[in-house]
DRENVO-20258 format. One record per residue: residue number from 1; x, y, z of N, C-alpha, C in turn; residue in one letter. Coordinates in pm, 1 decimal. Each point is the difference from the previous one (the first is absolute). Example, Ala and Ser with C-alpha at 12.3 -4.5 7.8 and 13.67 -1.06 7.14 Angstrom:
<rs>
@nr:1	neast:1319.0	nnorth:-569.0	nup:780.0	caeast:-89.0	canorth:119.0	caup:0.0	ceast:90.0	cnorth:120.0	cup:0.0	rest:A
@nr:2	neast:-35.0	nnorth:105.0	nup:-72.0	caeast:82.0	canorth:119.0	caup:6.0	ceast:-77.0	cnorth:109.0	cup:73.0	rest:S
</rs>
This chain:
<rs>
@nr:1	neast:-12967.5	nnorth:8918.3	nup:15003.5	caeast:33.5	canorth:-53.2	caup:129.5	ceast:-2.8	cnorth:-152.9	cup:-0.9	rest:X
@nr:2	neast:-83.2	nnorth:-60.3	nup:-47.2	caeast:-13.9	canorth:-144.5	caup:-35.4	ceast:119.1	cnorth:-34.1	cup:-101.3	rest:X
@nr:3	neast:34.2	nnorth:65.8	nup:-84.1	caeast:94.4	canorth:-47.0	caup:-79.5	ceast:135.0	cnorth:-32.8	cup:127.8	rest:X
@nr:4	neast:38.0	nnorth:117.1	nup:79.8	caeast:88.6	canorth:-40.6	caup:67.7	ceast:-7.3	cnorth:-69.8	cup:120.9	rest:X
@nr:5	neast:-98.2	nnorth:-18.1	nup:81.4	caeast:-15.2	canorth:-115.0	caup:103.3	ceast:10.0	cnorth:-185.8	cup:-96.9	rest:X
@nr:6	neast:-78.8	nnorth:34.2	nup:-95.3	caeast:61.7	canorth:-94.6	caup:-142.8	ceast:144.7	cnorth:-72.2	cup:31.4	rest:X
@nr:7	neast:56.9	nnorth:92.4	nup:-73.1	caeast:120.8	canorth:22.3	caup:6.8	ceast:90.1	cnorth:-75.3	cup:113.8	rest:X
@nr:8	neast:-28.1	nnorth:47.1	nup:97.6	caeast:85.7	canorth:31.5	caup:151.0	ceast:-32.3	cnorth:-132.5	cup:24.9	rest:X
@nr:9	neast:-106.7	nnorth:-87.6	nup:3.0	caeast:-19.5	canorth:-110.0	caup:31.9	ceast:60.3	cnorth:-107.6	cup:-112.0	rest:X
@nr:10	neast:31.7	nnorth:56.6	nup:-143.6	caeast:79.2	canorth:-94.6	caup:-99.5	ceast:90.2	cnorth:-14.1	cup:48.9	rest:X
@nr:11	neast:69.2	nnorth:90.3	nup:34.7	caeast:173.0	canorth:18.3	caup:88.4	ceast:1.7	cnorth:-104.7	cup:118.3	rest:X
@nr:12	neast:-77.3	nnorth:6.2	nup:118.8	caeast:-3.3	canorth:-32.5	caup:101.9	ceast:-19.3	cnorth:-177.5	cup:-29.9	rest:X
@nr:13	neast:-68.0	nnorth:-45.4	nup:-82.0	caeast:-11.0	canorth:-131.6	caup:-69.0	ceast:115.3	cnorth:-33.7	cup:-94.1	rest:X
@nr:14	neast:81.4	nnorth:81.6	nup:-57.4	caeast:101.9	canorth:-31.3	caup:-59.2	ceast:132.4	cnorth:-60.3	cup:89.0	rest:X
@nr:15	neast:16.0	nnorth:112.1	nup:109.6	caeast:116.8	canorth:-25.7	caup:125.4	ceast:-73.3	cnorth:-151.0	cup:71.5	rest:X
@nr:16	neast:-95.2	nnorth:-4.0	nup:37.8	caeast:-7.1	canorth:-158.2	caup:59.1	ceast:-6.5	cnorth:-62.3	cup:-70.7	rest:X
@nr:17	neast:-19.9	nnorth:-43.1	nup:-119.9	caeast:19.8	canorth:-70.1	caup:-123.9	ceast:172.4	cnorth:-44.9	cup:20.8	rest:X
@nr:18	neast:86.7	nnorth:103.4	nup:-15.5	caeast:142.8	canorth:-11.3	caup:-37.2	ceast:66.1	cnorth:-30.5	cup:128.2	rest:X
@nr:19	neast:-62.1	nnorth:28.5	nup:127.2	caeast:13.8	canorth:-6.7	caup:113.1	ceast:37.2	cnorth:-95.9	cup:51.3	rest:X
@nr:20	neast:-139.0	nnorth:-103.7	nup:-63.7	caeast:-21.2	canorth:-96.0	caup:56.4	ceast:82.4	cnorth:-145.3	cup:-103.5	rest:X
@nr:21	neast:17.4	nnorth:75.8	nup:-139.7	caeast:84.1	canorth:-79.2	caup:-81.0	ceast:130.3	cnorth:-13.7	cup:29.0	rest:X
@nr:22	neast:65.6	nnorth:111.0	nup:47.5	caeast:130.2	canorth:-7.1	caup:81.7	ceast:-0.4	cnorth:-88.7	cup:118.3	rest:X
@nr:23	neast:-97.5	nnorth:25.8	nup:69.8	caeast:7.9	canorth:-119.0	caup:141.6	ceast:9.6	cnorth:-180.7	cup:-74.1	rest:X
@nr:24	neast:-95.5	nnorth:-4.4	nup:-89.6	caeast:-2.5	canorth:-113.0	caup:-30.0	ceast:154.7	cnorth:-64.9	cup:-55.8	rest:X
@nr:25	neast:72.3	nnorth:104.8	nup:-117.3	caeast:89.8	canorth:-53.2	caup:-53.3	ceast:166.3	cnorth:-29.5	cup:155.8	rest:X
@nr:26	neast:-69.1	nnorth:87.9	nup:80.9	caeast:91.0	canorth:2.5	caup:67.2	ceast:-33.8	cnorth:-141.8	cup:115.7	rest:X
@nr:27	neast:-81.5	nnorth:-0.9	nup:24.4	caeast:-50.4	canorth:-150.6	caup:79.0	ceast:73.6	cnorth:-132.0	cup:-126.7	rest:X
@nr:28	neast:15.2	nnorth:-2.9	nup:-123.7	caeast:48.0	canorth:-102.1	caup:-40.3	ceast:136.1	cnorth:-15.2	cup:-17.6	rest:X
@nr:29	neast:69.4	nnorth:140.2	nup:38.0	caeast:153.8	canorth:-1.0	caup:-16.5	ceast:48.2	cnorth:-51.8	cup:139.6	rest:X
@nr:30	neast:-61.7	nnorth:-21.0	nup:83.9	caeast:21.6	canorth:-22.1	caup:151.2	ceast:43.5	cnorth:-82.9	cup:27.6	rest:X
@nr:31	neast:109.5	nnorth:-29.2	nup:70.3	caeast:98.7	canorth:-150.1	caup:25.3	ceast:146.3	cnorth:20.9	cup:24.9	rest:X
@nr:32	neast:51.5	nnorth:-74.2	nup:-11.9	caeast:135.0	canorth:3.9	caup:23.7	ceast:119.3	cnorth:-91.9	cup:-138.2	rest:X
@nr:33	neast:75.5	nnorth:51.9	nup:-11.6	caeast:92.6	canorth:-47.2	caup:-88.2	ceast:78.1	cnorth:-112.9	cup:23.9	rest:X
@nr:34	neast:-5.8	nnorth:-90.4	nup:-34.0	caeast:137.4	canorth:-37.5	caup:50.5	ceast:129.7	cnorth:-109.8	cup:-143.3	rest:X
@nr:35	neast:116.3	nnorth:-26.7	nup:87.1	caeast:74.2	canorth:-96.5	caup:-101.2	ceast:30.9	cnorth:-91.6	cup:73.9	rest:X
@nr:36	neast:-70.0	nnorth:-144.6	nup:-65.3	caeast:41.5	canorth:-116.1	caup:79.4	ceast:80.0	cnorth:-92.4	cup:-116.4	rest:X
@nr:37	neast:130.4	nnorth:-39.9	nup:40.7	caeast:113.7	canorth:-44.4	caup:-44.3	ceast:14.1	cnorth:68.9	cup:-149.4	rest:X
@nr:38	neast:-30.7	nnorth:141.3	nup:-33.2	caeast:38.8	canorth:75.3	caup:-68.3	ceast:-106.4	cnorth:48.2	cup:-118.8	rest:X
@nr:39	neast:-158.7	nnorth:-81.7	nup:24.1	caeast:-69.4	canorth:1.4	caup:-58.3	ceast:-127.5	cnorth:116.6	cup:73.9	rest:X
@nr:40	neast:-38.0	nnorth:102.4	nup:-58.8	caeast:-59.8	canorth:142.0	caup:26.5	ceast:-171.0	cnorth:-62.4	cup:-1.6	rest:X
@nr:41	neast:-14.5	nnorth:19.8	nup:119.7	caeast:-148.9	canorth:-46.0	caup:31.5	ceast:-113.4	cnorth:132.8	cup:94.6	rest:X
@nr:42	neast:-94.1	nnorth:-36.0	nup:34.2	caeast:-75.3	canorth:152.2	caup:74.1	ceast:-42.0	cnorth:-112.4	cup:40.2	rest:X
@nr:43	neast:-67.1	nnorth:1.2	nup:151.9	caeast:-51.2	canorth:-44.2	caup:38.6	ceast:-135.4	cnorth:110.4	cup:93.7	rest:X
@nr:44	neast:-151.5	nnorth:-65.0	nup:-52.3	caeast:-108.6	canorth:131.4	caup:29.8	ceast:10.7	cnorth:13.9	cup:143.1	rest:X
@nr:45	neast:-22.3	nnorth:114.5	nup:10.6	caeast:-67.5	canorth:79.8	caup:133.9	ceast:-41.5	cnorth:-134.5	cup:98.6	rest:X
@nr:46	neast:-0.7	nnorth:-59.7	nup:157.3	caeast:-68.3	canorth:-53.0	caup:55.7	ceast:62.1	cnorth:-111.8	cup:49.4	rest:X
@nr:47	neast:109.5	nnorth:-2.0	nup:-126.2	caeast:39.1	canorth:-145.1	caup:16.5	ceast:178.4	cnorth:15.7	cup:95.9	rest:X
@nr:48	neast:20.4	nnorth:-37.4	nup:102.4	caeast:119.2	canorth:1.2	caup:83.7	ceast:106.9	cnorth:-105.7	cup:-48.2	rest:X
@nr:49	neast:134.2	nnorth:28.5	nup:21.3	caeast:112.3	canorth:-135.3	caup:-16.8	ceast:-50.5	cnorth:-45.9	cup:133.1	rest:X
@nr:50	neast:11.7	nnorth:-154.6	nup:-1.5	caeast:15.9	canorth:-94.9	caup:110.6	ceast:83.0	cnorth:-126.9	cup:49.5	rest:X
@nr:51	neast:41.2	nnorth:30.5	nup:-119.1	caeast:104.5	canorth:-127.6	caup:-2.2	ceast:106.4	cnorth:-20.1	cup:-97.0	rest:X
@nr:52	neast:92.6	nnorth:-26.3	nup:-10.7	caeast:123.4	canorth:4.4	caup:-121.9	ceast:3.6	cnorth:-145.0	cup:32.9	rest:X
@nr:53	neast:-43.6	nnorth:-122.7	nup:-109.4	caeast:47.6	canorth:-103.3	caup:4.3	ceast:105.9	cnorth:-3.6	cup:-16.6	rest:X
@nr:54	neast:129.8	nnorth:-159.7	nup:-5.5	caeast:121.1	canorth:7.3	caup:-20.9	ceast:2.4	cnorth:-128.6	cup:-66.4	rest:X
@nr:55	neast:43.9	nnorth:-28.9	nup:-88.8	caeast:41.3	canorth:-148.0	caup:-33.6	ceast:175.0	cnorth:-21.5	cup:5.9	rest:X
@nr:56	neast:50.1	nnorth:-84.2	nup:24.0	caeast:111.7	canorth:-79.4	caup:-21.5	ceast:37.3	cnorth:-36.5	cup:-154.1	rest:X
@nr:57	neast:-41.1	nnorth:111.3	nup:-126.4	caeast:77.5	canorth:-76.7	caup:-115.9	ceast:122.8	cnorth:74.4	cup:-20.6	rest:X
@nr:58	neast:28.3	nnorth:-56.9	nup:-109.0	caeast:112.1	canorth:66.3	caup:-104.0	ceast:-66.3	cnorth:38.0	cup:-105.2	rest:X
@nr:59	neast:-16.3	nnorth:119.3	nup:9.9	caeast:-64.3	canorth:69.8	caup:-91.0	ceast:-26.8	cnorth:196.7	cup:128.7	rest:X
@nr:60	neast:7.5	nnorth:82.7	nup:-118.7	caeast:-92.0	canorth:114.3	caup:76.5	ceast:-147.3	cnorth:-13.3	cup:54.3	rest:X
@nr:61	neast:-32.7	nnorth:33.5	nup:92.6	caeast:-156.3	canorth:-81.7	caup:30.5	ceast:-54.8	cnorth:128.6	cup:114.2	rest:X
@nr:62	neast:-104.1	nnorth:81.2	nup:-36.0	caeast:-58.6	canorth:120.2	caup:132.2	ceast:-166.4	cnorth:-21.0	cup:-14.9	rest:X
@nr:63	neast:-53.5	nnorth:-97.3	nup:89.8	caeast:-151.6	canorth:-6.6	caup:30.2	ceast:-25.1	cnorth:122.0	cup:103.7	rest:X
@nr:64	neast:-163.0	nnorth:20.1	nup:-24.2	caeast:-20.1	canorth:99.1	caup:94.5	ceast:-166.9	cnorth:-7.9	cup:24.4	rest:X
@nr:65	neast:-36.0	nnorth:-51.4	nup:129.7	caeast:-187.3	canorth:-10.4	caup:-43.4	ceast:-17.1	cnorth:159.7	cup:107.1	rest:X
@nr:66	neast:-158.2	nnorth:54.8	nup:-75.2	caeast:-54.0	canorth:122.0	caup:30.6	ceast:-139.0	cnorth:-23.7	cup:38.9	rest:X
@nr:67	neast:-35.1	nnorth:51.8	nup:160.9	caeast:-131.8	canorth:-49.2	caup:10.3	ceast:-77.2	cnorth:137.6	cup:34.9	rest:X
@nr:68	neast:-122.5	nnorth:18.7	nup:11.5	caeast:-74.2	canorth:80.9	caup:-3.1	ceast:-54.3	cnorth:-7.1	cup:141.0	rest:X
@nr:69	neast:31.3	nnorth:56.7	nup:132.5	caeast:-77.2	canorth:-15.1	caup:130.1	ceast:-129.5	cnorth:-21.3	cup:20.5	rest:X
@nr:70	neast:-40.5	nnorth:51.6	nup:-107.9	caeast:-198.3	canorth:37.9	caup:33.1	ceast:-41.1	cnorth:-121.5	cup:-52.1	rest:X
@nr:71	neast:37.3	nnorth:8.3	nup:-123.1	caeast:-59.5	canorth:-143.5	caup:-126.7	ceast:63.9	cnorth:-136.9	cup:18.6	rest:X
@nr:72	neast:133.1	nnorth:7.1	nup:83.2	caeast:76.3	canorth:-111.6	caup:4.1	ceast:-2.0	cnorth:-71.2	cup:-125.9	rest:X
@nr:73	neast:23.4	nnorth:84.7	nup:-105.5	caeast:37.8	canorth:-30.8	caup:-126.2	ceast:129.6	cnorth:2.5	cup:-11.7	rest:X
@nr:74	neast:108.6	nnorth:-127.7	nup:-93.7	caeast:97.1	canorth:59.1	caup:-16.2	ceast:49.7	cnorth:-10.4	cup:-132.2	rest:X
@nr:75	neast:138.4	nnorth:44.9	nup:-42.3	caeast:56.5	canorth:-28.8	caup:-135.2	ceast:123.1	cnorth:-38.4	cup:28.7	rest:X
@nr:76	neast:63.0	nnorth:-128.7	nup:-81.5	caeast:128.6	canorth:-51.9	caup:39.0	ceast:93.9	cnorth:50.9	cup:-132.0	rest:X
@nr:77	neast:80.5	nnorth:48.7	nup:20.8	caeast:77.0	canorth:35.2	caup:-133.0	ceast:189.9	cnorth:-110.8	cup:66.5	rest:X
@nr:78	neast:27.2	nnorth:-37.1	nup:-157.7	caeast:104.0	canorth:-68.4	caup:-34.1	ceast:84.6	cnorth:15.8	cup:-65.6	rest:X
@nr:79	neast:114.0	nnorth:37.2	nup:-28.7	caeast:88.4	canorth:11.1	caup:-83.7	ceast:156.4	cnorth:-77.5	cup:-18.6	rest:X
@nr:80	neast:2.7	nnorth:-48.8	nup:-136.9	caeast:125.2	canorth:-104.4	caup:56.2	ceast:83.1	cnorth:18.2	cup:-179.9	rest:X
@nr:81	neast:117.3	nnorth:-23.2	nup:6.0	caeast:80.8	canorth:-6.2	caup:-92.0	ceast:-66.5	cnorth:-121.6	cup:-85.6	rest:X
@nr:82	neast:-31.6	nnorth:49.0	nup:-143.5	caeast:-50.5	canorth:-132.4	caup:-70.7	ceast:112.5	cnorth:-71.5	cup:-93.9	rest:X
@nr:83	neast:-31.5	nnorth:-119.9	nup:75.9	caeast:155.9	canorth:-79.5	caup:-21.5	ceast:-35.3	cnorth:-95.3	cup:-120.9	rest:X
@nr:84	neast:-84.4	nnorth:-23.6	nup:-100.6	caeast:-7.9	canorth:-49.7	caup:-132.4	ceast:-82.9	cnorth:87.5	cup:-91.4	rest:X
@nr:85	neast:56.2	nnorth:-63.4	nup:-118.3	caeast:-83.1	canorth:127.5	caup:-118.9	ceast:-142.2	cnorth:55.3	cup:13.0	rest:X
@nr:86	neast:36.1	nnorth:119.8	nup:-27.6	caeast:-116.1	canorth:40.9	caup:-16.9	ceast:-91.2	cnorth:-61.4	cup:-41.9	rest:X
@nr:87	neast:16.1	nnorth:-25.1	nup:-87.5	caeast:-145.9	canorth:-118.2	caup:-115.7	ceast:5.4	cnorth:-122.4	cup:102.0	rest:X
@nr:88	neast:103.5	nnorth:-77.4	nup:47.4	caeast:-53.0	canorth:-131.7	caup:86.4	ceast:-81.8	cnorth:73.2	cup:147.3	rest:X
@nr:89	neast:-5.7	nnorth:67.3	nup:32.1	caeast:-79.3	canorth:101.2	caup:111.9	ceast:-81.0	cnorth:22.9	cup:-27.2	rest:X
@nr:90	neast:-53.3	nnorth:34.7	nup:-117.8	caeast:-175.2	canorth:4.8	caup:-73.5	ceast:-27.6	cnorth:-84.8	cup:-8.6	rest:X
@nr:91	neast:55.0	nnorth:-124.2	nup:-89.4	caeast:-37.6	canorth:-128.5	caup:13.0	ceast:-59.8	cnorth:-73.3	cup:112.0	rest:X
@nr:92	neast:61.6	nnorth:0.0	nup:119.3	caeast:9.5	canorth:-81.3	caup:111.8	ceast:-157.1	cnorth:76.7	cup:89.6	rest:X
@nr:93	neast:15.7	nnorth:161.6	nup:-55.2	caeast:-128.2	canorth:37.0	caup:31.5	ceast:-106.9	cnorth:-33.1	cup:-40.9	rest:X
@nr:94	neast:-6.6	nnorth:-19.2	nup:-138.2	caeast:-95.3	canorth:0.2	caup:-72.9	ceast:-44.9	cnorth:-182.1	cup:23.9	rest:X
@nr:95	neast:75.4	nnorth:-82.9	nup:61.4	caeast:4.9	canorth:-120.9	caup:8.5	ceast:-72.8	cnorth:-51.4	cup:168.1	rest:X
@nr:96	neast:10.2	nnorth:94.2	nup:65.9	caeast:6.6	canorth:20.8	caup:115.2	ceast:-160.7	cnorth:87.3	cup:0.3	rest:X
@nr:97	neast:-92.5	nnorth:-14.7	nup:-95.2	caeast:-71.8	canorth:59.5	caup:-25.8	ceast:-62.2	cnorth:126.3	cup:33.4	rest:X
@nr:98	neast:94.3	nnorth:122.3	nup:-45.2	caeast:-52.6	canorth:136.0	caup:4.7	ceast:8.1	cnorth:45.0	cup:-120.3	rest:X
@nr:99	neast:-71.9	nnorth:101.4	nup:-0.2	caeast:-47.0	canorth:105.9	caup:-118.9	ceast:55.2	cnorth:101.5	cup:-46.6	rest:X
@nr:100	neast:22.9	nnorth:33.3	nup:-82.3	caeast:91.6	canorth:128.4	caup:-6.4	ceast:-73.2	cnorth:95.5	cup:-40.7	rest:X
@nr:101	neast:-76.1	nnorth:124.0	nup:63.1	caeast:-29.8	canorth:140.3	caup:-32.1	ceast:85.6	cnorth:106.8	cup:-29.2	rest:X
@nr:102	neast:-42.1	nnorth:104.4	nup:-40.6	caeast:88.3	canorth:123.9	caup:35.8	ceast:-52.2	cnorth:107.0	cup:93.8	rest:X
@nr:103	neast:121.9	nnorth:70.0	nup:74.2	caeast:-59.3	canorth:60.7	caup:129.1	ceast:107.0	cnorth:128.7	cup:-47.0	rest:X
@nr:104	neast:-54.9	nnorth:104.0	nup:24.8	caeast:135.9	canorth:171.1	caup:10.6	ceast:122.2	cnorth:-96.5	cup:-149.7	rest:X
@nr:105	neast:-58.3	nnorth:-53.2	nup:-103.5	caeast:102.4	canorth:28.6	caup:-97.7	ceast:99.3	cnorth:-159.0	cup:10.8	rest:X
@nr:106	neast:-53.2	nnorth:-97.3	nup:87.3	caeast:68.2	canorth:-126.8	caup:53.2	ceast:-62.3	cnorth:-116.0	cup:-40.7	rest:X
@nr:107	neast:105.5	nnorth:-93.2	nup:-27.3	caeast:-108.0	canorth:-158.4	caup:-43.1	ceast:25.7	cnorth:-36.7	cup:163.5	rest:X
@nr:108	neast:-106.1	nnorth:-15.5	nup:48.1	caeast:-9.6	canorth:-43.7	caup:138.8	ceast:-93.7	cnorth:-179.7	cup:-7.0	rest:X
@nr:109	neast:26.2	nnorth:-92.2	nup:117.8	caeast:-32.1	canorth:-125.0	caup:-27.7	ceast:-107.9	cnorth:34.3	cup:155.9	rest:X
@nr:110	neast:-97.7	nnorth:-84.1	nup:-2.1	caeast:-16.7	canorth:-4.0	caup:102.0	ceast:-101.3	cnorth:-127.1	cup:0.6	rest:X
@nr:111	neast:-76.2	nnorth:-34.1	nup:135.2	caeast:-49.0	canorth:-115.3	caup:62.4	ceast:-103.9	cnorth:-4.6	cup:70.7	rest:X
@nr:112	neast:-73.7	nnorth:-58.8	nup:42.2	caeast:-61.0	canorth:25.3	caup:149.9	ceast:28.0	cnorth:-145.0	cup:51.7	rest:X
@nr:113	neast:21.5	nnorth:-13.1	nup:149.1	caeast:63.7	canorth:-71.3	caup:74.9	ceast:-103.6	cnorth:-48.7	cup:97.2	rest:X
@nr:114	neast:22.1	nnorth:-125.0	nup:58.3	caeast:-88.7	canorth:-85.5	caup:71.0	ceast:-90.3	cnorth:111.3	cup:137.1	rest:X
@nr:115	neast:123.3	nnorth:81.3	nup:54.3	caeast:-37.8	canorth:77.1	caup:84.8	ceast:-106.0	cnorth:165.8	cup:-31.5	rest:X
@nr:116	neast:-35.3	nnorth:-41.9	nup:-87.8	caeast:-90.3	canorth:123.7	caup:-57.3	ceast:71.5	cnorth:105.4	cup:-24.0	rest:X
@nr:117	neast:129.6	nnorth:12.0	nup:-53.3	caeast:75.8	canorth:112.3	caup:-47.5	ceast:46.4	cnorth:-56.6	cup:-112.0	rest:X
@nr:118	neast:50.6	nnorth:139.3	nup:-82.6	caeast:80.4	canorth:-4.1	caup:-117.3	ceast:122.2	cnorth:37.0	cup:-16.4	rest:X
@nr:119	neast:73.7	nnorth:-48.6	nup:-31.2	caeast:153.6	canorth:-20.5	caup:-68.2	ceast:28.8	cnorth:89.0	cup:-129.4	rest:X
@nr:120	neast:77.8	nnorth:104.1	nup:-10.6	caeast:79.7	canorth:45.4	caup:-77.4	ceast:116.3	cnorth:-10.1	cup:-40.8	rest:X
@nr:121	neast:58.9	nnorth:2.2	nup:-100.9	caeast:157.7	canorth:-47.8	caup:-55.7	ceast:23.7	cnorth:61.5	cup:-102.8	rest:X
@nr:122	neast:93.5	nnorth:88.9	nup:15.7	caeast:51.3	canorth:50.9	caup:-122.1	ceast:158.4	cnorth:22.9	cup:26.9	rest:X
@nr:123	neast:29.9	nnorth:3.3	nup:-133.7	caeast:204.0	canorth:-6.2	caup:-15.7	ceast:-3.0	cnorth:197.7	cup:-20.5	rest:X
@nr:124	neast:126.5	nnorth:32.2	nup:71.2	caeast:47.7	canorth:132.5	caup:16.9	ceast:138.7	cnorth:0.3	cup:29.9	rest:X
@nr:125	neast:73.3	nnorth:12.0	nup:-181.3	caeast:127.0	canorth:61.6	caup:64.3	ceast:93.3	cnorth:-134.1	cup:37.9	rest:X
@nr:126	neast:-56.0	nnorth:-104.7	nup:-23.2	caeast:67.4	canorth:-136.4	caup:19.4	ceast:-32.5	cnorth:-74.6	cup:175.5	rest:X
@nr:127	neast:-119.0	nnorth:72.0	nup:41.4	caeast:-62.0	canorth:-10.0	caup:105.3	ceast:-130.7	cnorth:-55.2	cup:-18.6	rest:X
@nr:128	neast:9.6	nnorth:-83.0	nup:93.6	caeast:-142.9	canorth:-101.0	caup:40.6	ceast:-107.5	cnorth:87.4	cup:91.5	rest:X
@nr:129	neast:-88.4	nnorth:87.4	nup:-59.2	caeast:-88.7	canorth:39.6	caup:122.3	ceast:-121.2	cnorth:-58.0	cup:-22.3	rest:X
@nr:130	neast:-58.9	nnorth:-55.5	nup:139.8	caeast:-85.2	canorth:-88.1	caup:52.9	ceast:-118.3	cnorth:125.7	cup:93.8	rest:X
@nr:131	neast:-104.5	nnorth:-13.7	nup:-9.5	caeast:-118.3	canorth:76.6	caup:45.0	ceast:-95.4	cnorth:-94.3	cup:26.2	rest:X
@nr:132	neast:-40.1	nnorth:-10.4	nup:140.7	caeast:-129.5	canorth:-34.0	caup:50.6	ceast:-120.3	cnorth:82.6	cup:69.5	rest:X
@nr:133	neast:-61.8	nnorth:9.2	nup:-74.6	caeast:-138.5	canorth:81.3	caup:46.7	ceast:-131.8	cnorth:-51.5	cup:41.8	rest:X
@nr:134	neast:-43.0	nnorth:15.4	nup:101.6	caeast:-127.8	canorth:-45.4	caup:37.2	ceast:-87.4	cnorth:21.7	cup:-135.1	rest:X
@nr:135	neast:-101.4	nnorth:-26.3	nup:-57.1	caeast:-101.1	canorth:-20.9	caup:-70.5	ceast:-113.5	cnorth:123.2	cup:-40.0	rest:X
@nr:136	neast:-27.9	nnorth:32.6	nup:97.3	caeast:-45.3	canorth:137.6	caup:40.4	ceast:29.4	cnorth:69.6	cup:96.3	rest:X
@nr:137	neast:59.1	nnorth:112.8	nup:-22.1	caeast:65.1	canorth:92.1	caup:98.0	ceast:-105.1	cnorth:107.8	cup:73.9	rest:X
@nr:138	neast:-71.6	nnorth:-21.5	nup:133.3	caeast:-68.3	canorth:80.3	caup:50.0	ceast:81.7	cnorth:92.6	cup:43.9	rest:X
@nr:139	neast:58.1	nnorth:34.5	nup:23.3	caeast:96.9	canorth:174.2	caup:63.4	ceast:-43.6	cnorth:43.3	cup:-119.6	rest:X
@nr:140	neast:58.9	nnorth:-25.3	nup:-158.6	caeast:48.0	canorth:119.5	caup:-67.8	ceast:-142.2	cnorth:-28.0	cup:-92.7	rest:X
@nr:141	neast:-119.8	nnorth:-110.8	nup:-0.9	caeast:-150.2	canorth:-41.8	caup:-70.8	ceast:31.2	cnorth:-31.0	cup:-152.5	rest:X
@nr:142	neast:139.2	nnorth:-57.6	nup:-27.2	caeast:25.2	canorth:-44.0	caup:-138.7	ceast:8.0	cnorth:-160.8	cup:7.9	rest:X
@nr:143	neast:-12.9	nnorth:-29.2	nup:-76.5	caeast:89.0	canorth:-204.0	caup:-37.3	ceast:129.0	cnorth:37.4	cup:-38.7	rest:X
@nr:144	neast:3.3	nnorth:-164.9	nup:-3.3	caeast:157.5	canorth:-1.2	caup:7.7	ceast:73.3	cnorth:45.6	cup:-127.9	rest:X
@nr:145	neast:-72.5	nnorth:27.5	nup:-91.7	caeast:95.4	canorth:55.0	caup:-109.7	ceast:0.9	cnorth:159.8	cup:11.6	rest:X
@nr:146	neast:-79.6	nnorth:82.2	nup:50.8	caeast:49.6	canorth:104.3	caup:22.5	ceast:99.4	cnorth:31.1	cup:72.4	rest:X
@nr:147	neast:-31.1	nnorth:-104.9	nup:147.9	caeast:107.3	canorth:48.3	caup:74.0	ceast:170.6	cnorth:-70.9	cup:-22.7	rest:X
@nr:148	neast:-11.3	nnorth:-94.2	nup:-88.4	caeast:135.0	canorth:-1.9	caup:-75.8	ceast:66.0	cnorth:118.3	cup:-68.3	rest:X
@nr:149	neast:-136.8	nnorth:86.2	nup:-99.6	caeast:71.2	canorth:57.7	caup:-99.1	ceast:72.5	cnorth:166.0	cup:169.3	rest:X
@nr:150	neast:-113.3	nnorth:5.0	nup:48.7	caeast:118.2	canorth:63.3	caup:112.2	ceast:81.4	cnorth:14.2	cup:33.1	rest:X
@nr:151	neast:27.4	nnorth:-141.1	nup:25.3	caeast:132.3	canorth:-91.2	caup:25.4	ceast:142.1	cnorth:49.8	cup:-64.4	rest:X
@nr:152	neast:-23.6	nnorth:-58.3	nup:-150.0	caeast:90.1	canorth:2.0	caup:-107.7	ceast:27.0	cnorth:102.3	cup:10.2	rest:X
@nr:153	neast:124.0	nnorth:89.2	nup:-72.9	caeast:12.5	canorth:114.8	caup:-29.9	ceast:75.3	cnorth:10.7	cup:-160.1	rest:X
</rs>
């Protein structure tokens, strides 16, 4: 009889185990997709569109900042046709003093900026995408390099 109350309780610890591993993996898939000027981004759970900047160039150009109601956190995403070489675009980054990591498989550049956020930059596809992230992200309890690699896709 002990062998199977044993038992019955291995089971019952196994299902909330897997239960609860499913909830988790599924809390990090959470967000929304999107393509800004043709470049495939997610943006997490929390965070709303609020604004579509516009600039006046010649060039393709789709800004978009995302703020968080509760945290009044936001993320500004940028995308623009990159109009000199590739290599003079690293350069000018790397001159412009940012760093280059890798993030989801990407040489990504990034910064931190007077205003207590950080700057992302990476080339896609002959596209300039630009990422600003607050520093530490209270909605989703990561820094800013997690919630980049979010970001990226």
């Amino acid at each position: 009889m002990n062998k199977k109350i044993i038992f019955g309780l291995f089971v019952i610890c196994l299902i909330i185990i897997s239960t609860s591993t499913v909830s988790a993996f599924w809390f990090f898939d959470s967000g929304t997709d999107v393509n800004v000027n043709g470049v495939d981004l997610h943006i997490p759970e929390g965070f709303d569109k609020i604004s579509k900047d516009t600039l006046n160039i010649d060039t393709n150009y789709e800004a978009y900042t995302y703020d968080n109601p509760e945290t009044h956190e936001f993320i500004s995403i940028a995308v623009c046709d990159n109009l000199n070489d590739e290599s003079d675009t690293v350069n000018n980054l790397i001159n412009m003093n940012y760093d280059p990591i890798e993030i989801n498989g990407k040489t990504v550049y990034y910064k931190i900026f007077l205003n207590q956020r950080y700057g992302y930059v990476y080339l896609e596809n002959g596209k300039y995408v630009s990422i600003e992230v607050p520093i530490w992200c209270d909605s989703e309890g990561i820094d800013h390099s997690e919630l980049v690699a979010k970001i990226i896709k």
